[in-house]
C-alpha angles and dihedrals in degrees: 000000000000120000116220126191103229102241116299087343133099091233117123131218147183101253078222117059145194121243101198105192087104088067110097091006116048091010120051123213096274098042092050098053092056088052086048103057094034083053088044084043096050092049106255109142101174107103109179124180129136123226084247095057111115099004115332111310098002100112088047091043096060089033092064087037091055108036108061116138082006090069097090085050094071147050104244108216117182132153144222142190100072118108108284096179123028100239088063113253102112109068153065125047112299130148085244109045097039090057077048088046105047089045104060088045093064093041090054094038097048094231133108090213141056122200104207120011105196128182112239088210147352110275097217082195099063127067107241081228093072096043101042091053087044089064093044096063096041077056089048081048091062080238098112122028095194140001136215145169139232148219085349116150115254101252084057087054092057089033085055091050099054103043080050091059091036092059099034090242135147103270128218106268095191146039139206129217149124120281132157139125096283094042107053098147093117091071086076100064119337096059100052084046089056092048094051094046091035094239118170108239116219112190115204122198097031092171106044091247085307112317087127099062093077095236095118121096120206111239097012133104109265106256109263092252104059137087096251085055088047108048115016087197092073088045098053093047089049112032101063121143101249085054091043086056092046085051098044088054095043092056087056091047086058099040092058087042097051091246147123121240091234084057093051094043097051094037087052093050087047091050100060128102109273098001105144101175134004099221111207133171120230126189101186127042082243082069104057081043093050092048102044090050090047095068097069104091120106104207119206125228079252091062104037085056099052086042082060101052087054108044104030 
């Protein structure tokens, strides 16, 4: 497995990681632990889950459940900001609810320490002054190692920089966002923001729910165990027709080059400035196997261009 700093940190991380909101949800207890210890076996060591995945605490719940001694094996990754109660009360990027927040995730996850703290998305309601001084001195605390955003737009990200040398505060040293064949909109802004600030980027849904694995068929009915069968929304959103012709053309891209789309779609990802680690979910054991193997490809400037012309 291939070690990764985590942007300008010294922070290292699996260049594959683990997404963690099938735990408690998809996965039962069992089930997960099996994908835990073969990821931690492989040598994948992201872990990332969010106090909100499977109802509200669940991923964080059988993480701290499985882990135990494994727990120093690996870089603890969890989130905060997103509604964790429905009145309200429970939620964004306040002094006091991120000392409410930090707390119950290390409660739920056994452990007196956190990784990376990332905030699941920008609070407009609280100054980036206050939070950002809030999770230094969790870091100050020994309770977070490193902290990082998600899904903020990329003028936040450079407004968060700055306040954070401004104030002579620990910075955000990653970010979180989509990114995949098919959603390529952060090339715009957010990934030459990341580039300027050396943010590890962290792309999450590297395979549109699944599109890239080459599993879907176009015209049939999606099979009963997937996502797509599961849950139309995700189908819909994914399986356009634009993203069905890229696909279509990238199959024949792999076919003529002896390689699988998944492999395409995760060496691709690995491949791209500032990436630090591809997350990606796995319900089975066959799935970590399947993604550690996928990031293998070295792909040419050939074949990146070509890559481009389709996809773009």
């Amino acid at each position: 497995m291939q070690i990764r700093n985590l942007g300008g940190s010294g922070l290292r991380v699996s260049a594959v990681g683990l997404g963690c909101n099938n735990f408690g949800q998809r996965t039962d207890l069992e089930t997960s632990r099996k994908v835990i210890h073969k990821a931690i076996d492989l040598g994948i060591t992201l872990f990332d889950t969010a106090d909100i995945y499977a109802g509200m605490g669940g991923s964080e719940t059988v993480l701290g459940e499985v882990l135990g001694a494994r727990r120093k094996d690996i870089v603890l990754a969890t989130k905060y900001s997103k509604p964790m109660s429905t009145d309200g009360t429970k939620q964004g990027a306040s002094r006091r609810y991120i000392m409410a927040a930090v707390e119950a995730s290390l409660t739920r996850l056994k452990t007196d320490y956190i990784d990376l703290y990332q905030q699941h998305d920008y609070d407009p309601l609280t100054p980036i002054e206050e939070t950002l001084r809030a999770l230094d001195d969790l870091i100050h605390q020994g309770k977070v190692r490193y902290i990082g955003n998600s899904n903020f737009p990329a003028w936040r990200i450079a407004e968060a920089e700055l306040t954070a040398r401004q104030m002579n505060v620990n910075p955000f040293v990653s970010c979180q966002d989509e990114y995949s064949l098919v959603v390529r909109d952060i090339e715009k802004d957010l990934l030459p923001a990341a580039q300027e600030y050396n943010l590890g980027l962290l792309p999450f849904f590297p395979l549109a729910s699944g599109l890239l694995t080459g599993k879907y068929k176009r015209g049939a009915a999606a099979p009963a165990d997937t996502r797509f069968a599961k849950a139309p929304g995700l189908r819909d959103r994914y399986a356009t027709p634009r993203n069905e012709d890229i696909v279509d053309q990238l199959q024949k891209f792999v076919q003529a080059r002896g390689h699988s789309l998944l492999e395409l779609a995760f060496s691709w990802l690995a491949s791209r400035p500032q990436v630090s680690s591809v997350i990606a979910g796995a319900t089975r054991v066959e799935q970590v196997e399947q993604n550690v193997k996928a990031i293998g490809w070295a792909l040419s400037p050939e074949d990146v261009a070509e890559i481009d012309r389709i996809t773009k």
